[in-house]
N, C-alpha and C positions, 0 to 999 in steps of 0.2 A: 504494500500500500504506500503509496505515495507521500514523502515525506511525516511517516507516521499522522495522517491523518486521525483526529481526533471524531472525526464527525462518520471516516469508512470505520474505524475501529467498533464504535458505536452502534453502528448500522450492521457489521458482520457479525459482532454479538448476538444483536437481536434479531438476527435472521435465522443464527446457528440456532440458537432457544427456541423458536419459533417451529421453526422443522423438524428439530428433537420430539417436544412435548406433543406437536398433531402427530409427528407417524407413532408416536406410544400410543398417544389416546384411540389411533384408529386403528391398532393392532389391536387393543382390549376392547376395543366395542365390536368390533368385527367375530372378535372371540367369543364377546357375551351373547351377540347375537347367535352366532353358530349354536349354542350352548343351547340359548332359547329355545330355537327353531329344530332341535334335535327334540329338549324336553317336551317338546309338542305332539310331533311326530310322536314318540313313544307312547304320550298319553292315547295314541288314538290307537297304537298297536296295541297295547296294555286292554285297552276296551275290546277291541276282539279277542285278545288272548283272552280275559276273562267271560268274556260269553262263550266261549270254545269250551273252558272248562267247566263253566256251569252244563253244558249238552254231554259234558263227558260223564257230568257226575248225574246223569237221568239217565242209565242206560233202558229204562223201561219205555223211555221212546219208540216210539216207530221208526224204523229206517227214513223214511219217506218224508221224516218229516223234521227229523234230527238235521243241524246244522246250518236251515233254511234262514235263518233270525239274525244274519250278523249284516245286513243292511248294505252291504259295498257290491253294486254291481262287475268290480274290477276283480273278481274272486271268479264270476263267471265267464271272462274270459283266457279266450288260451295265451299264456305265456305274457300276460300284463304287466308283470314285477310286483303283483300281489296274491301271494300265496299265505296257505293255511294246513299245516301237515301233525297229524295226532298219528303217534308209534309207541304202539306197546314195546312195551322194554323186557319185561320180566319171561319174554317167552324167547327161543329161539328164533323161531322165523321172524318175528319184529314185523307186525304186522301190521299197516300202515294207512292212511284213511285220509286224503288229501285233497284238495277245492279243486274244482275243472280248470283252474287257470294252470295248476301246477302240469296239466297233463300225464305224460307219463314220466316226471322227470321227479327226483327227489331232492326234499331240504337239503345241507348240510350241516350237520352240527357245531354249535358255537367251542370255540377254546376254551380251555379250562381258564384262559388268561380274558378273556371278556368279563366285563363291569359285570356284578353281583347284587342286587341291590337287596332291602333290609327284608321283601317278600318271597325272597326265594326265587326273583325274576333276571335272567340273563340276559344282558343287552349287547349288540356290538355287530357288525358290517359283517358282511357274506357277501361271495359271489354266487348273483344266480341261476338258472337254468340258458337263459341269453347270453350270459358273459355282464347282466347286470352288476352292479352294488344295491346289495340291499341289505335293509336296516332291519334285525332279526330281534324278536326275545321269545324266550323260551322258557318253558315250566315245567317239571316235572310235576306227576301228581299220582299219590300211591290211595287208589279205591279199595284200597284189602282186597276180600275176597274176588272182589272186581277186575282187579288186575293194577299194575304199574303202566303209566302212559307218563311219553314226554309230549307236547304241547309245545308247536310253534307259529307264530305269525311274522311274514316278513312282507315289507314294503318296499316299493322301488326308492331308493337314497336320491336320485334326481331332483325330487321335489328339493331337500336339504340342500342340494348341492347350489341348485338354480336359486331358491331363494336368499343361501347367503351370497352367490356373485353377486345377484341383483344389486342386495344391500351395500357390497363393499365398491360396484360403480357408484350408488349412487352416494355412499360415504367418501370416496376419494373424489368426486365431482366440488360436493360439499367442504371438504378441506381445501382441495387447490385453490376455491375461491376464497376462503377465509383465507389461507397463506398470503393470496394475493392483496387484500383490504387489509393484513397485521402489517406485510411491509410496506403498504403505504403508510399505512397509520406510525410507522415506524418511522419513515422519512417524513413526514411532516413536525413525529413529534422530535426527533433530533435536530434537525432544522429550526426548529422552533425555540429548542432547550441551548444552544450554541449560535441563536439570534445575538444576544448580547454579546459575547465573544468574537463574534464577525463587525461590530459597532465599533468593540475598542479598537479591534485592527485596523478600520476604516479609519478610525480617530485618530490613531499613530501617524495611518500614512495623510492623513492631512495634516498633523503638526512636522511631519517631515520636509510636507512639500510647500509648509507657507499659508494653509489654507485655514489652520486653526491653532490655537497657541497652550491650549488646554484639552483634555478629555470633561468634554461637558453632557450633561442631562444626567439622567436616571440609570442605577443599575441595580441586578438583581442584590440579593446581601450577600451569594456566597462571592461574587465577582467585585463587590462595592470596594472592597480593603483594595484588591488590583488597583482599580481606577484612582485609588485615595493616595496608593505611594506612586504609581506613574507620576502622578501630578507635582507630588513633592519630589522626587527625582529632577525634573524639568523645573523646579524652583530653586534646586540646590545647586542645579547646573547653570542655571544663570547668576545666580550667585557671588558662587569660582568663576564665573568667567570676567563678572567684575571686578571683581577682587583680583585675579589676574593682569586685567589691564590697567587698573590702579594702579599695581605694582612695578610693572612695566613702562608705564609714564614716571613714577617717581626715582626708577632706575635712570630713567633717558635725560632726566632733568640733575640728577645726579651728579652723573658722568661730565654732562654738555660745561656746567661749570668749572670742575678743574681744569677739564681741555683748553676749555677758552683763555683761562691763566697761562697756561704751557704754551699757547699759540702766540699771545700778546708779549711775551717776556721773551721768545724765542724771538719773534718778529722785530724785538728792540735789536735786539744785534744780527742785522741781517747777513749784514759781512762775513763774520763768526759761521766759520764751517760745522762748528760743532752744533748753530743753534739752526742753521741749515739741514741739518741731518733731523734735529726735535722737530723742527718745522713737515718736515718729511714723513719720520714716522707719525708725528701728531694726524696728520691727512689720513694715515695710512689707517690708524685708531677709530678718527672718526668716521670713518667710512665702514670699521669692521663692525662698531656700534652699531652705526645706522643700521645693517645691513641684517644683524643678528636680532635686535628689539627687532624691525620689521619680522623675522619672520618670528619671532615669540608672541606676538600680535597677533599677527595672524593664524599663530596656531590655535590660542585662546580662543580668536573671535568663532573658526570653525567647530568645536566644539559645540555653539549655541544652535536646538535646533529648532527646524522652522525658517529659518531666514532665507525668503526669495525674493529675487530682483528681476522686476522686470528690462529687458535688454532695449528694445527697441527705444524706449525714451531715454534713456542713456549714453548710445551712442550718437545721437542725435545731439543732445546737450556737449558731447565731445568735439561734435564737428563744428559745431556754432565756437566752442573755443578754441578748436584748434586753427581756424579761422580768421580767428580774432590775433592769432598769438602770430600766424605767420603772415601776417596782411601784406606786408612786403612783396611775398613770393605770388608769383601769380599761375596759379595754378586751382584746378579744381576739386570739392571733397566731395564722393559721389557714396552714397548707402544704399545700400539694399537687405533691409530690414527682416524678416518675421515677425511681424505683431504680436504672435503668439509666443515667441520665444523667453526663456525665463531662467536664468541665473541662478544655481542654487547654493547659495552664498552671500554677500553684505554688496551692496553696492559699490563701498569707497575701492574693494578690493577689485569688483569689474574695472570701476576706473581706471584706477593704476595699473590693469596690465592691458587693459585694450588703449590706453594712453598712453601708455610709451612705445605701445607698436607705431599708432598713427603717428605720433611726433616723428620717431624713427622714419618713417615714411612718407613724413613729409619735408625734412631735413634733404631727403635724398631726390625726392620725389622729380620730373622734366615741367612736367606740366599735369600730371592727376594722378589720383589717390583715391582707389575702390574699397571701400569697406559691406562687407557681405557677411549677414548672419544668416543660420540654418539651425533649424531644431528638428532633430532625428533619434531616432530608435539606436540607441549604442550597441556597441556589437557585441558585449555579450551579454550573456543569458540574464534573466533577471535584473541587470543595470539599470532600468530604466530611461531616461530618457537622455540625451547629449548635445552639447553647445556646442556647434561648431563655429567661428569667428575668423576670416580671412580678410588680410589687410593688403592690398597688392601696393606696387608706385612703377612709373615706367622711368625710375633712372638707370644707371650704369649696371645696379644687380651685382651679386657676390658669386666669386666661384666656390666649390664646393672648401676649400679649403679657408675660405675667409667664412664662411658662413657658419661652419665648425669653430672657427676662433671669437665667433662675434657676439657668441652666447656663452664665452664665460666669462666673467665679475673683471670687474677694470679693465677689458679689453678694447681698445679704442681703433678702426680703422684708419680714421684720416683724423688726424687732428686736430684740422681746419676747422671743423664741426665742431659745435660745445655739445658739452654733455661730459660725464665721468668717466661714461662705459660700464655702470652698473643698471643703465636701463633693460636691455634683453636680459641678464641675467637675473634682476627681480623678478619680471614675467616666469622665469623659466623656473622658478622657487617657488612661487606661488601658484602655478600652475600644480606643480607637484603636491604641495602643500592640499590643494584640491584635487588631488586624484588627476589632473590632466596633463597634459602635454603641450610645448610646444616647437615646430619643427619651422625650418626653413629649406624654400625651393627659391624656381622661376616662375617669376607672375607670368602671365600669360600676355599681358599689356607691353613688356620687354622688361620690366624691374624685379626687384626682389617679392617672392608672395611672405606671407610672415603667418603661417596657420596656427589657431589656440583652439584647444578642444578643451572643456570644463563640462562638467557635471549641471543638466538640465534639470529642469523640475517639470 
């Protein structure tokens, strides 16, 4: 079963119970009936067996007129599977007096292992003159000087046979259908009893994906506690997260003040090789600060869950400033959006890495700058959904061995350009940082493309 399903587990339970307890009940009523429809049967054998023996015990009857009394026209035919046979015992020849159905053919006598019951009457199956089954009892009966006779009546077993198939079709018709109404009734009521259980999961995954910030409404009592520490969970986690970034500001305000000492008193003696070299490493500090508080930030801020950003108004607001920032350059910032696309993570951090691609690419950039989002199905299994973010520019473009060098930390191409060199490598940290990636090719406009893939909602 499928990820230990809780809801097939439940349901193969109660189907396993289900088919158990009908085919027992349908073996014991099948049985009680057979039982029934045999003691029936006998009672009517038992009824001519004792009118046979009351005729035995009148011997001063007339021939003619003895034995006419037992009311079954099935005795008067030949060979019907209803026979009636009176045999002296006590003489040699066994002299024998038997209904015109039996013809000329003879009873068999019952096993000494046939049922006995409390009168002295033996019951139990015979085959008989047809290759029937027939259902016999027999009595012995001692008239003294009258003589010894056994006394048998047998009946064709068909009637027994056909009555309990009948029963057990129409008892297994009867069960198949209740089987089928319990496992409905079964999935509606699992279904029903793991309604609530299917809520909070709904509920997770919208505080996952931004759509709600709590497990709210009503729950049953055994799932109520669930819901009560989910909640504080996601209270304690926002928390720490503050608390975290607190900490992480008071570290970066910290630091920033000695530095700035070390920079200003280094910067007095600029001549001084030695303070040339503080001034150097100082750079080299401040920069390893920045770089590390950024990503202790951002690993904080990931933690918190629920935070989604919608894309499309984002990079819109990027282009209007990046616009702004490079007005000089005359060139154009072209988007091509997904309305629906959606960020899952903090907005400032969309910024920062979709803004230092576009800066980067518009530093470089001849005359235009494509920027193109996509919201797709990620490729693997259960992921959910994925950002994909493509920043082209038709300048000069990187060969593959600059491109490789241009995404690690303080790597600077051309000089000429400002910038530190720690912009593609923050993208490539925070990328990571969210589970994505980013790579560089050839745009297709003739420049560098700059692809970011991030985690969708």
């Amino acid at each position: 079963m499928r990820g230990s399903s809780l809801a097939t587990r439940l349901f193969l339970s109660a189907t396993a119970w289900v088919v158990v307890i009908l085919v027992i009940t349908g073996i014991v009523l099948s049985s009680v009936y057979r039982d029934a429809t045999e003691r029936a049967f006998d009672r009517r054998l038992n009824l001519y067996l004792r009118t046979l023996i009351a005729e035995v015990a009148t011997p001063d009857e007339p021939p003619d007129r003895q034995f006419q009394s037992l009311g079954e026209p099935l005795f008067e035919l030949p060979l019907s599977g209803w026979y009636w046979q009176i045999t002296r015992t006590d003489t040699e020849k066994g002299e024998a007096r038997a209904s015109r159905s039996l013809w000329d053919k003879k009873l068999p006598k019952l096993d000494e292992s046939a049922d006995l019951t409390a009168a002295g009457v033996r019951l139990g199956y015979v085959n008989g003159p047809e290759g029937q089954t027939l259902r016999m009892v027999e009595r012995p009966v001692d008239l003294g000087a009258d003589g010894k006779y056994l006394v048998s009546v047998a009946g064709d077993a068909t009637e027994i046979f056909d009555e309990t198939r009948s029963f057990d079709y129409y008892l297994g018709g009867t069960f198949t259908a209740l089987t089928i109404v319990l496992l409905l009734t079964t999935i509606f009521q699992v279904r029903f009893g793991l309604a609530p259980l299917k809520r909070i999961s709904d509920s997770i995954a919208d505080i996952r994906s931004g759509r709600a910030e709590r497990l709210e409404g009503e729950f049953p009592v055994e799932i109520a506690p669930l819901a009560r520490e989910t909640n504080a969970l996601i209270d304690a986690n926002r928390e720490i997260v503050e608390r975290a970034r607190t900490h992480v500001g008071n570290l970066a305000h910290a630091i920033k003040t000695p530095l700035s000492v070390i920079v200003n008193e280094a910067s007095a003696h600029g001549a001084d090789p030695f303070a040339s070299k503080v001034l150097e490493q100082a750079d080299l500090m401040r920069d390893q600060v920045a770089h590390h508080l950024e990503r202790a930030r951002i690993a904080a801020r990931l933690t918190v869950i629920g935070t989604v950003t919608e894309v499309a108004p984002t990079i819109e607001a990027l282009r209007r400033t990046m616009e702004k920032i490079h007005r000089d350059r005359d060139f154009a910032i072209e988007v091509e959006a997904d309305p629906q696309a959606r960020f899952r993570g903090e907005r400032q951090d969309l910024e920062e890495m979709v803004g230092n691609l576009v800066d980067n690419a518009c530093k470089w950039a001849a005359s235009r700058v494509l920027i193109e989002v996509r919201a797709e199905r990620a490729a693997a299994p259960d992921a959910g959904m994925a950002l994909r973010i493509t920043v082209d520019d038709d300048g000069r473009g990187l060969s593959a061995a600059e491109r490789s060098k241009a995404s690690r930390r303080g790597q600077r191409l051309d000089e000429s350009k400002p910038g530190s060199g720690l912009g593609l490598s923050i993208v490539v940290d925070l990328a990571a940082l969210y589970g994505g990636n980013l790579s560089l090719g050839n745009a297709p406009i003739g420049g560098l493309r700059a692809e970011l893939v991030l985690p969708g909602a």
